[in-house]
C-alpha positions as CSV (number, residue, x, y, z in Angstrom):
1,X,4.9,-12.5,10.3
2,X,3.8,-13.9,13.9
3,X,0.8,-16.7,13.9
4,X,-2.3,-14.5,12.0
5,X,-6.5,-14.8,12.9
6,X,-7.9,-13.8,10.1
7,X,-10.8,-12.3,9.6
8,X,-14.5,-12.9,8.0
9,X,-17.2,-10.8,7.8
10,X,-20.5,-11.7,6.6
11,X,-21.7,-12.1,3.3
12,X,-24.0,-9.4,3.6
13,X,-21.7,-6.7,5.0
14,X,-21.2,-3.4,3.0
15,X,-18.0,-3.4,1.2
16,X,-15.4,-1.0,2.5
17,X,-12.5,1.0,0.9
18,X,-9.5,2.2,2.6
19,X,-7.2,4.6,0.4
20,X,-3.8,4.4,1.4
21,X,-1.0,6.5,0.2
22,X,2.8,5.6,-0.1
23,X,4.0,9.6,1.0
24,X,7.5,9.4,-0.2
25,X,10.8,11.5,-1.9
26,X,11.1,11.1,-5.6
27,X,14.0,8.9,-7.0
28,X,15.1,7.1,-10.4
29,X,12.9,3.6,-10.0
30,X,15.1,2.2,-12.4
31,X,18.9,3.5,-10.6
32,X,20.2,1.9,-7.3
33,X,18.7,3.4,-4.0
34,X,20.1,7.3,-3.4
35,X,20.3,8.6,0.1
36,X,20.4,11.9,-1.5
37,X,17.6,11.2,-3.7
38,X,15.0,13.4,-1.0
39,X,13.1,15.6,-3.5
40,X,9.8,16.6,-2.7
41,X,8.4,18.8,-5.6
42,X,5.6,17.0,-6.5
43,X,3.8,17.3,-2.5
44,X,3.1,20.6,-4.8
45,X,0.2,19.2,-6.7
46,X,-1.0,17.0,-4.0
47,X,-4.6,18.0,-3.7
48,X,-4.6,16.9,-7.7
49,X,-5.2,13.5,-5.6
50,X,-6.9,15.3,-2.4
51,X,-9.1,16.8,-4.6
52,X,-10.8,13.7,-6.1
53,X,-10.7,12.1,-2.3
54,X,-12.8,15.0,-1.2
55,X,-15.0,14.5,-4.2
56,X,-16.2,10.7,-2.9
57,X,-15.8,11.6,1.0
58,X,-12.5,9.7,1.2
59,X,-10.4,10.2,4.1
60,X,-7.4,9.1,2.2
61,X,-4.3,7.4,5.0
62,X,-1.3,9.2,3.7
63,X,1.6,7.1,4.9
64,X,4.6,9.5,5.0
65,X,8.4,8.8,5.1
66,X,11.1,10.7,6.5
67,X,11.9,13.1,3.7
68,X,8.2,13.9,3.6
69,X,7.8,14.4,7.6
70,X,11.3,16.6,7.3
71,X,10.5,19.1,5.2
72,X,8.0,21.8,5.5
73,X,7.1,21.8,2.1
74,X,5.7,18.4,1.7
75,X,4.4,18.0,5.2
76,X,2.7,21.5,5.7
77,X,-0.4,20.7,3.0
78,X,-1.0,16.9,4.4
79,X,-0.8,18.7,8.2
80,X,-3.7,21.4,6.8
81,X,-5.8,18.4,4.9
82,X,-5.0,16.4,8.3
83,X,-6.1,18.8,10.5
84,X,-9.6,19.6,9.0
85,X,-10.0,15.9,9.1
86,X,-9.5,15.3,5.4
87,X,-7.0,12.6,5.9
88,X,-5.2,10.8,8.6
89,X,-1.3,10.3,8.8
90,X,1.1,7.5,8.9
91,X,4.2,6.0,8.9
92,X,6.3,4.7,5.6
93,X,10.2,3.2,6.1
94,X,12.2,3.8,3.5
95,X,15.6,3.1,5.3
96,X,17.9,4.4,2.9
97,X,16.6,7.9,3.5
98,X,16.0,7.7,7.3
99,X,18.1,7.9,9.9
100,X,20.4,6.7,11.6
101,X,22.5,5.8,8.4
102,X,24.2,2.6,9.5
103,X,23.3,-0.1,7.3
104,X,25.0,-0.7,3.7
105,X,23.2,0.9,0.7
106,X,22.1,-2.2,-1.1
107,X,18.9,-3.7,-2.1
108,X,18.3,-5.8,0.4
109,X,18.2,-3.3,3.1
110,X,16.5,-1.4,1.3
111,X,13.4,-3.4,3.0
112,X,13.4,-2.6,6.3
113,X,12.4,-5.9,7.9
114,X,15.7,-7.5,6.9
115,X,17.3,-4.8,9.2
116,X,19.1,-5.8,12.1
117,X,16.1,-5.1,14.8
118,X,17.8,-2.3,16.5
119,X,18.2,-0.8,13.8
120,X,15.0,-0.9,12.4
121,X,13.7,-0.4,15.8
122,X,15.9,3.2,15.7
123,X,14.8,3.8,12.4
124,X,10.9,3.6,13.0
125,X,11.2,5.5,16.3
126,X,13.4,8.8,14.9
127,X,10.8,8.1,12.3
128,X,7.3,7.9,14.5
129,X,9.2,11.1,16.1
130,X,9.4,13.4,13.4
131,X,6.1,12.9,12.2
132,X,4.9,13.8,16.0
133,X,7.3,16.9,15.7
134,X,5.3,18.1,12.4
135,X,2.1,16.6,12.1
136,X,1.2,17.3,16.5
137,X,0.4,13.6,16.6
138,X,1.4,10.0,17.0
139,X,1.7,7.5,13.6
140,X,-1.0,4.8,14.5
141,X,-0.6,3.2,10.9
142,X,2.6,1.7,9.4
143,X,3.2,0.4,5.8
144,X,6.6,-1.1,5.7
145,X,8.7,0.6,2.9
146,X,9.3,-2.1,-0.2
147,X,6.1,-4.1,1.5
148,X,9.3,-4.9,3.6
149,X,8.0,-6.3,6.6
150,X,10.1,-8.7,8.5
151,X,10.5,-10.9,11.6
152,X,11.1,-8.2,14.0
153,X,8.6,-5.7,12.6
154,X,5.5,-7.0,14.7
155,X,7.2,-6.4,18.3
156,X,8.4,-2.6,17.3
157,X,5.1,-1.7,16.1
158,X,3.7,-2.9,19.6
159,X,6.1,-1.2,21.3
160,X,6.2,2.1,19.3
161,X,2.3,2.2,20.0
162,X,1.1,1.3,16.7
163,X,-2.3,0.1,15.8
164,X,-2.7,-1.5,12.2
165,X,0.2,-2.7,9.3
166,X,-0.4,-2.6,5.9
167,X,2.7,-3.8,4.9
168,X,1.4,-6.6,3.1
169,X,1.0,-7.0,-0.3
170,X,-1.8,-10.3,-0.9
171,X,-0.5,-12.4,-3.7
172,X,3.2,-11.2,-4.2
173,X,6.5,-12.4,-3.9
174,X,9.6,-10.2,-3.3
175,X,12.2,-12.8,-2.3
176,X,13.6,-12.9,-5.7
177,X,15.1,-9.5,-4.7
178,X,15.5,-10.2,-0.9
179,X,12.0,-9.1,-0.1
180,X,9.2,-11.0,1.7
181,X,7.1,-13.5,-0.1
182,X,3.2,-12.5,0.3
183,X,2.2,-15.2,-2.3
184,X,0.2,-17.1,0.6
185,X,-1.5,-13.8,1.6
186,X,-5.0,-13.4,0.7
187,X,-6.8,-9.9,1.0
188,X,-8.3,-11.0,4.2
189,X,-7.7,-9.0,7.3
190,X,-5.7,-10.4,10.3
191,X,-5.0,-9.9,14.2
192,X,-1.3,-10.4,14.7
193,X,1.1,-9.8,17.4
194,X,1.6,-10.9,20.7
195,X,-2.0,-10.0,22.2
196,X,-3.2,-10.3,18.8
197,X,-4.4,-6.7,19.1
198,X,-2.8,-5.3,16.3
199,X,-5.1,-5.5,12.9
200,X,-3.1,-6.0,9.3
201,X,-4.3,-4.4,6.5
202,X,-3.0,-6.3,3.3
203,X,-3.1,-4.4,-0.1
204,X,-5.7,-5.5,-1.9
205,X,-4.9,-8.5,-4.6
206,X,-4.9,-12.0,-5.9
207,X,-5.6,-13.6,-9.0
208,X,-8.9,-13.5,-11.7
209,X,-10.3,-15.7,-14.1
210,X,-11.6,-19.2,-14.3
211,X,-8.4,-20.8,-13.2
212,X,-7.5,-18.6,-10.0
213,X,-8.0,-21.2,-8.0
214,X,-4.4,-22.4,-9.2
215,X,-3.1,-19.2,-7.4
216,X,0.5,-18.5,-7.3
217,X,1.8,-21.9,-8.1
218,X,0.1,-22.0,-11.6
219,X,0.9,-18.5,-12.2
220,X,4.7,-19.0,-11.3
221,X,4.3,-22.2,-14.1
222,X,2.9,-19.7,-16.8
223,X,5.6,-17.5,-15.6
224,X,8.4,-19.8,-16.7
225,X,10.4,-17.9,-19.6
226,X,9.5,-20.5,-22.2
227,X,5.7,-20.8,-21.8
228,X,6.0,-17.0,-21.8
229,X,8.0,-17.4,-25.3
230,X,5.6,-19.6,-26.8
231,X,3.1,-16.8,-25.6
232,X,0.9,-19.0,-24.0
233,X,1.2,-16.8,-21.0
234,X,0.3,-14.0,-22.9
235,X,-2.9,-16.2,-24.2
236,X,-4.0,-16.8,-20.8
237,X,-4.0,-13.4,-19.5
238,X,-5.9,-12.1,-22.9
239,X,-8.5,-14.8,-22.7
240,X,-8.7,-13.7,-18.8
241,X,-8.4,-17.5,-17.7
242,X,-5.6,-16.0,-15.1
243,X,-4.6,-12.3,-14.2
244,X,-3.0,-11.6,-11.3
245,X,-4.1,-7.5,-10.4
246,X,-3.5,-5.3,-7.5
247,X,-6.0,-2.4,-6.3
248,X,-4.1,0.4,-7.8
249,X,-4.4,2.7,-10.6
250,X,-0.6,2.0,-11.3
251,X,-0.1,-0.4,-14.0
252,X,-3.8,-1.8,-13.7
253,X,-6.9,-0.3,-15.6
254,X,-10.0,0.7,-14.2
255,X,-11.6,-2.6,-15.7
256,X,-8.9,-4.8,-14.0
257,X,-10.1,-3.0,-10.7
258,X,-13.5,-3.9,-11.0
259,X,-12.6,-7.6,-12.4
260,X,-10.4,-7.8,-9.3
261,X,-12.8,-6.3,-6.6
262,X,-15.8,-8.9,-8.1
263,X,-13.8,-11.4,-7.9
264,X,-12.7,-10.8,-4.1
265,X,-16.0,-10.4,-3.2
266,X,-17.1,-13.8,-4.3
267,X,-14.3,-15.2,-2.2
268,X,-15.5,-13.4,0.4
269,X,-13.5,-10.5,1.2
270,X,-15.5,-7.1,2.1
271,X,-12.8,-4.7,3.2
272,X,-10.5,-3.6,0.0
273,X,-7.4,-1.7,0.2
274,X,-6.7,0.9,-2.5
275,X,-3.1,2.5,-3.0
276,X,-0.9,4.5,-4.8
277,X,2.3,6.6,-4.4
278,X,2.4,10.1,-4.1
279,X,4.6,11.2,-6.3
280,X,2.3,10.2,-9.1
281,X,0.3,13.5,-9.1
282,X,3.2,15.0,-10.8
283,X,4.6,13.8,-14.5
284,X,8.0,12.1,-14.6
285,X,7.2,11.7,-10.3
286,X,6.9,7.5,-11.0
287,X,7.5,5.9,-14.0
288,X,3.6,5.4,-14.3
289,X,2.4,8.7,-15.1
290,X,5.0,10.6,-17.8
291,X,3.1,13.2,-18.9
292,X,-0.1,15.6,-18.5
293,X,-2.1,13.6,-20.5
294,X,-0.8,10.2,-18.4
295,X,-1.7,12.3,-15.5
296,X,-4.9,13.2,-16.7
297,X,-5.6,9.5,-17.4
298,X,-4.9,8.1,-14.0
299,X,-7.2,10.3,-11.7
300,X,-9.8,8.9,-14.2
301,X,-8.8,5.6,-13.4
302,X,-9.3,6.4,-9.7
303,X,-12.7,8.6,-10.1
304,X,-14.1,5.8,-12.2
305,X,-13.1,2.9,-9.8
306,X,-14.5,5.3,-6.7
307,X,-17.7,5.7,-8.3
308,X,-18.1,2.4,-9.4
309,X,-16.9,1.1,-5.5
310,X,-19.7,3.6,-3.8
311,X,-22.2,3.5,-6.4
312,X,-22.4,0.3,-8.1
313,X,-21.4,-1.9,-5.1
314,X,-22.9,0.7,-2.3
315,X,-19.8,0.6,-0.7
316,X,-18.7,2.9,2.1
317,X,-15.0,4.4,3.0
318,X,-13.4,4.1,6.3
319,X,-9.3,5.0,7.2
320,X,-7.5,2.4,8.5
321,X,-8.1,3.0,12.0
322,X,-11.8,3.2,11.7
323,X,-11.7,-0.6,10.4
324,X,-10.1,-1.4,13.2
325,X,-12.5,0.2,15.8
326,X,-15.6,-1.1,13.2
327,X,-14.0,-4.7,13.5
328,X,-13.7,-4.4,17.7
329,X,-17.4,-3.6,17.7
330,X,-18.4,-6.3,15.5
């Protein structure tokens, strides 16, 4: 990613949240990327998800892929929710499923950023059309599919008119499977680009306990297969020394959440991304939620974390976009 300017607000600033929604097909997590893999049963249940939004005055920013913008099905009840100004829409590349079809299936292009850029650039523009086509409106948000944003990315979301990325995922590194390496990310905001106009969003994350100041480096060290053998890393996560959570309800607990969120706002940070995706509303959808009971379990886990955010903390919510204008005021 071009040169960043990040961003600090004031330690006595409200904290905000910004619910942000991978939109996608369902597919096998666990088989090799399917171009025919487009099901989207699950768009269904989505107000299962909307519903608890609505609950907390969350305008949730559903990013949406192609197979989600292409079929009437899965776009008609985010177009309704969008419409009455329930949520707002954006963009999600998952190449493999959007045309034009030109690349090799293979894991590596399965993040778009390692795309040749006209390629991505085609890709993100048939894309930023069809959600015109059925939502009535331009994509102003982008979240890279795989957290796959690459060298190229930056220029195409100028040109294409884009406003704020969120393709970053603070703390993590993908390169082991050919994917960017966010380990040097913190859940700060940023300007970027080549007026610095456009804002990134990262996902919120980073590490907890006394030694976090170690970061990635000493996590990568209790990492290594045989400390992890000797279950030392396991000791160090138990005795909460070092935990390295994400602001989701998938694979984290509510209590991680709030352990997390504390902890970023002692370093500082006062705007918190929270995310899932979609096809979690539905059992069997991702491999985090299997059942009714699973289900049942993790819109808990986000009505807890919501109340605790607005009540406890006496945060407020704000989409994507509205950070952005907040932060041009300020």
């Amino acid at each position: 990613m071009s040169e960043r300017k990040l961003i600090r607000l004031d330690s006595e600033t409200r904290p905000i949240l910004s619910v942000v929604i991978h939109t996608e097909e369902e597919f096998d997590w666990n088989k090799p990327h399917d171009r025919h893999a487009t099901g989207v049963e699950h768009m269904r249940h989505i107000d299962r998800a909307q519903s608890v939004f609505d609950n907390f005055g969350i305008v949730p920013n559903y990013v949406v892929d192609y197979p989600i913008a292409a079929q009437e099905e899965a776009f008609s009840p985010l177009k309704a929710y969008a419409d009455s100004g329930r949520a707002l829409i954006g963009a999600h590349l998952h190449p493999w499923v959007s045309p034009p079809f030109d690349e090799e299936l293979n894991a590596r292009n399965s993040y778009p950023g390692n795309l040749p850029r006209a390629l991505e650039h085609e890709k993100l523009r048939l894309l930023t059309e069809q959600i015109t086509t059925s939502f009535g409106a331009s994509p102003l948000t982008y979240l890279a599919g795989r957290y796959g944003f690459g060298p190229n990315t930056g220029e195409i979301l100028e040109e294409l008119g884009y406003e704020v990325d969120i393709s970053v995922a603070a703390s993590i590194d993908y390169s082991a499977d050919g994917g960017p390496d966010y380990s040097n990310y913190s859940s700060d905001p940023f300007w970027f680009g080549s007026q610095r106009r456009l804002l990134g969003l990262p996902g919120s994350g980073g590490y907890v306990g006394r030694l976090r100041a170690g970061g990635t480096p000493l996590y990568r060290r209790l990492m290594h297969p045989w400390l992890r053998k000797a279950k030392i890393s396991g000791a160090v996560a138990r005795l909460r020394l070092l935990e390295r959570i994400r602001l989701s309800p998938e694979d984290y607990s509510e209590p991680e959440m709030r352990r997390l969120t504390k902890s970023l706002l002692t370093d500082g940070v006062r705007i918190f991304v929270f995310s899932f995706h979609s096809p979690s509303v539905m059992p069997g959808g991702t491999p985090y939620v299997n059942s009714d009971a699973d289900l049942e379990r993790f819109l808990e886990k986000c009505r807890r974390y919501f109340d605790f955010f607005m009540r406890e903390l006496g945060g407020t919510t704000m989409t994507p976009l509205e950070i952005k204008d907040w932060l041009e005021q300020h």
